[in-house]
C-alpha positions, 0 to 999 in steps of 0.5 A: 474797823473796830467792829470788824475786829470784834468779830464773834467766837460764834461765827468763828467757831462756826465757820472753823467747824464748817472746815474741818467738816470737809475734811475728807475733802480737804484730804482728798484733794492733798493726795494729787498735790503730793503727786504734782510735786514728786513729777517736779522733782524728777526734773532736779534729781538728787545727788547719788551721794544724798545731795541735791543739785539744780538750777547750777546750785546744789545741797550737800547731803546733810542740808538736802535732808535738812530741807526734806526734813522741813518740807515734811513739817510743812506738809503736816502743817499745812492739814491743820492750817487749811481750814482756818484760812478757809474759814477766815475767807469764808467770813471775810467773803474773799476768793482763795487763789491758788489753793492746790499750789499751797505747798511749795514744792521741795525742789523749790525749797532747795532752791531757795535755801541754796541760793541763801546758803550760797550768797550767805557763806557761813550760814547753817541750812537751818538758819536759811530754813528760819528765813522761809515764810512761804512754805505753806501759803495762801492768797486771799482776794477782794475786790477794791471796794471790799478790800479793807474790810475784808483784810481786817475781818480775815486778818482778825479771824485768823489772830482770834484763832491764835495764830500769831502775826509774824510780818505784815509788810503793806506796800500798797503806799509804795510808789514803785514795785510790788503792791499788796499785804503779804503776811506770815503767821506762826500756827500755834498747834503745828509752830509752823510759820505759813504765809497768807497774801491779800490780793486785788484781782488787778495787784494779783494780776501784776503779780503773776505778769511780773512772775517771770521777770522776778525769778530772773531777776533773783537769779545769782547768774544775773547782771546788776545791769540786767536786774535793774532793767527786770525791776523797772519793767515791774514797776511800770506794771505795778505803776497801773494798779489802783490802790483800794481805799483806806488798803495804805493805812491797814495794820496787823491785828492786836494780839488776840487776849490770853485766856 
């Protein structure tokens, strides 16, 4: 492992500068991202007054452009974030799943602040907004034998790079639930935090089996007795993925040195 970590500016440099060649690729491919997510927001429009409703929750017009304001930065954000994690996959041999979903779209944004808004009373919408991770995110995937190594070896690259590690939960020793490392990290040109899952393709299989039972499960309008019944149908899914070797024991990085 400590090889691993030590892996070379060269190849990083190397493969970073391999990324940013593609840009005009990369930028291409945002333009029907942005087209995605404005057809999804028709489905929740906003208020006439600038606030925003959905779902049977709602934003009062100051925090609907609080959330706009934010979804913005993640959209800038995520233009200098892509190449490095592509890179990072690329040296660390994983599959990148779900790249065009790497932005969360705004209607999901404002769901998920007013939920928090909403079982936080008192809260400030910026306060809900420190809390979100995900409003870029990528999923990286190895396959079990592979898994370990190329978890240190993208994790690695990725602090190498600056970007600070903010969360690391691994709840691959977990005996119930959710199986996987999900990370987040603060970009040190945009001081966005973005989120990055290390997947098997049988941990991300579960995951989007359990998808739909999740989301009904947060739902504010679901009974304690309901969201019981949800989480012990996860756990069963979960109950059937292996555990790589040596993916319990993985850490976040050291801090890349200073200068």
């Amino acid at each position: 492992m400590n090889l691993i970590r030590t892996v070379s500016r060269a190849a990083t440099s190397a493969a970073l500068a391999a990324a940013l060649s593609a840009a005009s690729v990369h930028g291409a491919a945002a333009e029907p991202l942005t087209d995605r997510t404005s057809k999804a927001n028709r489905l929740n429009q906003p208020a006439d007054d600038g606030g925003w409703s959905g779902d049977g929750l709602s934003l009062k017009p100051a925090d609907n452009a609080a959330v706009d304001a934010f979804y913005d930065r993640a959209t800038k954000a995520e233009r200098t974030i892509s190449p490095q994690v592509q890179a990072a996959a690329r040296i660390s041999r994983a599959e990148v799943i779900g790249f065009d979903h790497r932005l969360k779209s705004p209607d999901s944004l404002k769901r998920k602040v007013a939920t928090s808004l909403k079982e936080h009373p008192g809260q400030e919408v910026n306060e809900a907004l420190a809390e979100i991770k995900d409003s870029v995110r990528y999923t990286l995937q190895w396959p079990d034998g592979r898994y370990a190594q190329g978890v240190t070896v993208a994790s690695g690259v990725l602090s190498a790079w600056g970007n600070d590690s903010t969360k690391w939960s691994n709840t691959w020793a977990r005996a119930k639930g959710y199986k996987a490392i999900n990370s987040a990290w603060l970009s040190p040109s945009s001081q966005h935090v973005f989120e990055v899952q290390f997947h098997t393709p049988a941990s991300k299989n579960a995951q989007e089996v359990t998808h739909k039972l999740y989301e009904e499960q947060r739902l504010p309008t679901t009974s304690p007795e309901r969201a019981r019944e949800l989480q012990a149908q996860q756990d069963a899914i979960f109950a059937a993925v292996p555990v790589p070797p040596g993916a319990e024991r993985l850490t976040a990085p050291a801090p890349a040195p200073v200068g």
